[in-house]
Every structure is written in structure tokens, then in C-alpha cells.
N, C-alpha and C positions, 0 to 999 in steps of 0.2 A: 341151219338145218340141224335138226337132234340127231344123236344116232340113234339106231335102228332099235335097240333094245328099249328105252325112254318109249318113240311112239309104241312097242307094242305091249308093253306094260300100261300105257294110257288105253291102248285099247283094251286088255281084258278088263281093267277097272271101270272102264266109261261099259265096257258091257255089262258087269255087272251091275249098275245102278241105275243101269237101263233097264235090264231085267226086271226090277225092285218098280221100279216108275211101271214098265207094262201093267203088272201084278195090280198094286195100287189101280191105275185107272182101270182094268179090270171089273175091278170090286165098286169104283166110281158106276160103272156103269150098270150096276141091279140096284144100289141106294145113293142117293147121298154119300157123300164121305163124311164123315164124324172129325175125323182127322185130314189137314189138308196139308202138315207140317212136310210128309213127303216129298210134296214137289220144290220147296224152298230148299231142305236137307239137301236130298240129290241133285239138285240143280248146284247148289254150294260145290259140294264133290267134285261132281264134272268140271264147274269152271274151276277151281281149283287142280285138278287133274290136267284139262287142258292149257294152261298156264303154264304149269312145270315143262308139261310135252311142248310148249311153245308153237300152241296151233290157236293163233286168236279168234279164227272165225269160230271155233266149237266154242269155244272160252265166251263168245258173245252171244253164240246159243246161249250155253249154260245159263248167264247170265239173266237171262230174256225169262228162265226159269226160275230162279229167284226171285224177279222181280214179283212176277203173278203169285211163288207163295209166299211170299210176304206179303202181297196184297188180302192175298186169301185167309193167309194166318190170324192179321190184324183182323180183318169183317171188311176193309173196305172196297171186296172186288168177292161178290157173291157168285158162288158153284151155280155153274150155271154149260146149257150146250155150248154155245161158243165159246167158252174156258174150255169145257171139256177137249173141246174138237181141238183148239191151238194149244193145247199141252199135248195132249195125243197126235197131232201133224208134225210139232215140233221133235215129240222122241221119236216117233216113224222116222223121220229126217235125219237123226244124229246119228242111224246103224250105219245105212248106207254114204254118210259121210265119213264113218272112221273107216269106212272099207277100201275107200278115196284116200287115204293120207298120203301114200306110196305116189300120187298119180293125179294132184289136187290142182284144181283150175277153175276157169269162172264158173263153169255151170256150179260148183259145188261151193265157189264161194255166195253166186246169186241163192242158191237155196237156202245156205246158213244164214245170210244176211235176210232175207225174204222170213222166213220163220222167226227170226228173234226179233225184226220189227212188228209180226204179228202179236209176241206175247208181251213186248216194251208198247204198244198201242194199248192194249189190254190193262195192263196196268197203269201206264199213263191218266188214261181215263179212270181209272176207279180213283185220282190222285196219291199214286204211289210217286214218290220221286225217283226217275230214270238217271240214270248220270250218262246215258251214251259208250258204254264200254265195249 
């Protein structure tokens, strides 16, 4: 277990780049996105961020986030509603999972794990390569 300072420092940071991802899909949602590098960056961040904090199940959210922008980044996983919706279910998912650190159990690991296999599916299929993390 980390101490307490570690998880709450992983919390304002994963809040902040949560915020950043709202924002972005946001703006996702009146056009197209021009840029999709967003959700790879911040996903990078997070699972990185959750790593340190030594909390793996967000770390394999994050992850799950990565994979689709770099699916997205490259062209071979086109913007589309169901991208939209499993990046936007997946950050929906990550607030109320860091508000869980304190007090974290299955249901909160079946939802992280449940969301990062929806966006590792996601990307699977566009042939990104998944490593399972």
C-alpha cells in the first residue's frame, strides 16, 4: 500500500487530465476531432501516474486509453460513435474509481477491468497490438 500523500497526488493529477480528456471529447462531440493525439497523451499520463501510485487496475484503464490513441493516431481505428462512447465511459469510470482508492474492492475492480477490456477490444480490432497490461 502507498502512502497516503502518493495516492492523493495521483488523484489531483489523474483529475487533471481527466479534465483535459472531458474537454477534448467535448469538442469531439460538435465535429470530428482534427487531433486525436489527446487520448493516447493522457492515457500515457494516467497509466504512468497510476504506476507510481501502484494502483494497477487504473494503470490498465489507462492503458486501454493508449491503446485506442494510438490506434486513432496511426488511422487504423477510425473516430467513430462507439470510440467515442468507450473513451467517454471509460473517463466517466476513472473519477469515481479514484474516489474508491481509500476503500477499493471488486465492484471497482470489475468496472476498471470491464472498461479497459472495452477499449483493448477496440483497438484489438482495428489491429493495434494489446500486450495485456
Amino acid at each position: 500500500s502507498q502512502p497516503r500523500g502518493v495516492v492523493d497526488f495521483f488523484a489531483l493529477e489523474a483529475g487533471d487530465h481527466l479534465d483535459q480528456l472531458d474537454a477534448w471529447l467535448a469538442a469531439a462531440e460538435r465535429e470530428r476531432p482534427a487531433d486525436s493525439s489527446p487520448v493516447g497523451r493522457h492515457g500515457r499520463a494516467l497509466r504512468g501516474a497510476a504506476t507510481m501510485a501502484r494502483q494497477p487496475a487504473l494503470a490498465a484503464l489507462a492503458d486501454g486509453l493508449v491503446q485506442v490513441g494510438d490506434a486513432l493516431e496511426r488511422g487504423a481505428l477510425p473516430w467513430s460513435p462507439a470510440v467515442r462512447d468507450a473513451v467517454t465511459a471509460a473517463v466517466d469510470a476513472f473519477r469515481p474509481l479514484l474516489r474508491a482508492l481509500g476503500d477499493w474492492g471488486r465492484d471497482e475492480d470489475a468496472l476498471a477491468r470491464a472498461r479497459s477490456d472495452e477499449l483493448r477490444a477496440l483497438a484489438s480490432a482495428a489491429g493495434a497490438p494489446v500486450d495485456g497490461a
